[in-house]
N, C-alpha and C positions, 0 to 999 in steps of 0.2 A: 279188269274194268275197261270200257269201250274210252277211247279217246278222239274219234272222231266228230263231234256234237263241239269240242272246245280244241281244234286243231287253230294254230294260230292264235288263240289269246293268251297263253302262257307267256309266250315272248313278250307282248306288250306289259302285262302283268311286272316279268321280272325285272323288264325296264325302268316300272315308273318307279324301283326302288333304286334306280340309278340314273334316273333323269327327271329334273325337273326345268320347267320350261317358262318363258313368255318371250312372243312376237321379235320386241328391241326395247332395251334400253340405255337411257344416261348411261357417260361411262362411270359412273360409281355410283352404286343403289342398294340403300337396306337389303337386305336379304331378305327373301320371304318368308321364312322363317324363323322371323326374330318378332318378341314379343310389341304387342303394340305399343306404336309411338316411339320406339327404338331404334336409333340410327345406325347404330351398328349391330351385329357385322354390316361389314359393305362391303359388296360383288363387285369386281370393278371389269370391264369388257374383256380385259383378257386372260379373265376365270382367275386370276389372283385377289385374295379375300385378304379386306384388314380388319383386323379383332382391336378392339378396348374397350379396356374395363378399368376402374378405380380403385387404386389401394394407395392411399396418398403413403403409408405407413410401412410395403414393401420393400423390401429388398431386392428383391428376384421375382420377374415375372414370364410367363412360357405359357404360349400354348402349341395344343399337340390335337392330331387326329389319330384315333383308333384302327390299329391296322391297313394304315394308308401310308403311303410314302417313306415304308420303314422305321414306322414309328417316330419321324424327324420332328424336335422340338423349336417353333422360334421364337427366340428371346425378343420380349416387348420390349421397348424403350421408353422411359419415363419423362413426363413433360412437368413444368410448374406446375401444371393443376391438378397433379399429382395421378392422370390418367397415365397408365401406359399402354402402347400401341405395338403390334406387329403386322407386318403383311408378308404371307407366302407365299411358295411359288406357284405356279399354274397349276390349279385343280381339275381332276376331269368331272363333266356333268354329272349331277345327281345328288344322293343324299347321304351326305356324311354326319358319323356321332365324331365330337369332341370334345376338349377341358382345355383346363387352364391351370396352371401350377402358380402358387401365390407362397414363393419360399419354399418350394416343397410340396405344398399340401396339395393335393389336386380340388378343385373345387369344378361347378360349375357355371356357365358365364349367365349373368342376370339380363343379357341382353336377347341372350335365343330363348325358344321355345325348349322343355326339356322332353324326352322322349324315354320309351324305354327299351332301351338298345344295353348292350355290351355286360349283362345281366345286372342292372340297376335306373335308376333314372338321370339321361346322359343329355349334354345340349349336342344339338344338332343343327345341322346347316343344308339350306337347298340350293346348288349350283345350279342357274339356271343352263339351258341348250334352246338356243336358237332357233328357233321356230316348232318347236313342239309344244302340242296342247292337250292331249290325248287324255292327259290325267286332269284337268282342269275344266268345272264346273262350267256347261255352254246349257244355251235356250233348245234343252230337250226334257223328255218326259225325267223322270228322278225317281229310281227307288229308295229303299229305305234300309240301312243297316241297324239291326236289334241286337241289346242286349240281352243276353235269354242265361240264369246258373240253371244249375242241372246238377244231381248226384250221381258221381260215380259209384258203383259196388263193386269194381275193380280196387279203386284208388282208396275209397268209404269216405271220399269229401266233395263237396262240395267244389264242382268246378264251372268257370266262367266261359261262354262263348258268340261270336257277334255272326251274326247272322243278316247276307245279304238278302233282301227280299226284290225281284225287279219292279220294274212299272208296271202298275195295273194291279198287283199281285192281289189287293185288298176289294178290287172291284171287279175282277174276272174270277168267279168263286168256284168256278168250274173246272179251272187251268190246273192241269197237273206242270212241274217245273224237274227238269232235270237238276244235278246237285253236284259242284267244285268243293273238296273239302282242299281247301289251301290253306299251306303250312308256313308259319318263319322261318328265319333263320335263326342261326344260333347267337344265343344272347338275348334274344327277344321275346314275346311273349303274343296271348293273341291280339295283343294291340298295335300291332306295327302293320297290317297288313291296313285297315280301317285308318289308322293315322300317317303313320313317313309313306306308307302304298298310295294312299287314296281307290281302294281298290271302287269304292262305290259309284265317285266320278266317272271313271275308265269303263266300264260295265255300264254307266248309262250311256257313254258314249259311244260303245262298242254294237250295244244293242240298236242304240237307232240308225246308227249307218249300217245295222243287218250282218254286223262282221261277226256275233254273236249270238247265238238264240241265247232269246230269255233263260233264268238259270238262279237256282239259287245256289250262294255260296256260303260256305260255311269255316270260319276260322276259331281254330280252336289250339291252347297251347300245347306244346309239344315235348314239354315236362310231365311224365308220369311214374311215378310208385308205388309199389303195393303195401299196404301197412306192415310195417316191421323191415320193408329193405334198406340199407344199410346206404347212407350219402357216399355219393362221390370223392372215392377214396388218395391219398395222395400217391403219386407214383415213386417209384424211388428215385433216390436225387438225378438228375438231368434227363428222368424220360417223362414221355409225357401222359400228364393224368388219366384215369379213366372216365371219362364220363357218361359211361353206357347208360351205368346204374339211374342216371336223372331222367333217361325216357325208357325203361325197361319193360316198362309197361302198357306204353302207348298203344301198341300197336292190340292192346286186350279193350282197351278202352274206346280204342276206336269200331272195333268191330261189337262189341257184346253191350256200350253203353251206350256211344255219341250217333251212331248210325242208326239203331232202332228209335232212339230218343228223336230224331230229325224224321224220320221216316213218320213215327206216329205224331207228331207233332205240327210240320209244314205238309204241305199238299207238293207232296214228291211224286216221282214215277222210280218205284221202288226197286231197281233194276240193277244188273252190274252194266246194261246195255249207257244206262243213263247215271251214271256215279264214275265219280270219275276223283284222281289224286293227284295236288302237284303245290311244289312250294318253293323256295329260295333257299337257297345252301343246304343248312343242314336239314330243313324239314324238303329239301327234292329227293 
């Protein structure tokens, strides 16, 4: 597959799932996302976040990020109104999944947004960075991401895929569009790319400052089976799992069903010249 047509957007791509941004602000401000009209979390200037949440009836409360910082938990502290609070230490920019342990139980916090990261649905947080915008919604044209299922006869089910379409795409009826099938990471599913990425912003942005030609992009998850193969097996005690088995297939799926399905379906340029592959961790 040719990579020259999307030399240079990969990098911003795999950024905005580790940066998110605005101009300046307060030194302690909601986080962006956190659900509306929620004060906490709060970002505070020098990328140290503080979490509360309410359990007047706890014992023990913690929270923790997934795969960040060695998995370091910090113990809230409990005030009379029976909220308890922690703040950690300096985070680097971007998009982290986290919990909250309530006694034990991991839960998650009712203050953020929940995503779905870490293979389930996880609350998440956006460290902003300092003047970057690149992922964020500005006065240009705007395409459209779709949700489109489709049947595999690899997999024999029914599977989901969101589909970028650029500006114009609906009123240049003539344009053929080259094609990015970009992949998540692990844990995730095709919704992370469209959500914690914001891959749609960044692509309208990208395209009208011309750093991009138009492009449709195509996310699709990165979990496949064939009917009858057997789940991801346990390893023996202290090595580590396998989990071939959960994309074993993918790679049939992409070529025999998700690629002809997009080809006959969007107004592509049906090409290896113009198709191109690329994704974050496990689906790079």
């Amino acid at each position: 597959m040719s990579n020259v047509w999307f030399a240079g957007l990969l990098p911003l791509l795999l950024a905005a799932a580790s940066a998110q941004a605005e101009d300046s602000k307060p030194a302690d401000t909601p986080a962006p996302s956190n659900i509306r009209g929620a004060e906490y979390p709060r970002i505070h200037a020098d990328l140290r976040v503080t979490f509360r949440i309410k359990a007047p009836s706890a014992q023990k409360v913690e929270f923790g990020f997934f795969g960040f910082d060695g998995g370091k938990r910090y113990p809230a502290k409990k005030g009379e109104d029976g909220f308890w609070t922690a703040t950690t230490d300096k985070l680097a920019p971007g998009f982290h999944y986290y919990r909250v342990f309530i006694d034990g139980v991991e839960v998650n916090d009712p203050g953020s947004e929940t995503f779905f990261g870490t293979g389930k649905q996880t609350s998440g947080i956006e460290v902003p960075e300092k003047g970057v915008d690149y992922y964020l919604p500005k006065e240009v044209p705007h395409g459209e991401i779709r949700e489109r299922w489709y049947h595999s006869k690899t997999t024999q089910q029914w599977r989901r895929i969101f589909v970028y379409t650029p500006p114009g795409y609906d009123t240049h009826r003539e344009t053929r569009y080259p094609v990015l099938y970009l992949q998540h990471g692990g844990g995730e599913d095709e919704r992370a790319w469209p959500n914690q990425g914001r891959v749609g912003f960044i692509l309208d942005n990208l395209i009208a400052e011309r750093k991009a030609k138009p492009m449709i992009v195509v996310m699709e998850c990165g979990y496949a089976r064939r009917p009858g193969d057997a789940a991801a097996a346990p390893g023996r005690p202290g090595a580590p799992r396998d989990f071939s088995r959960l994309f074993g297939a993918f790679e049939e799926v992409m070529v025999k069903d998700l690629i002809p399905m997009i080809d006959a379906t969007y107004r592509t340029l049906p090409d290896r010249e113009n198709r191109a592959m690329a994704g974050l961790s496990m689906g790079g």
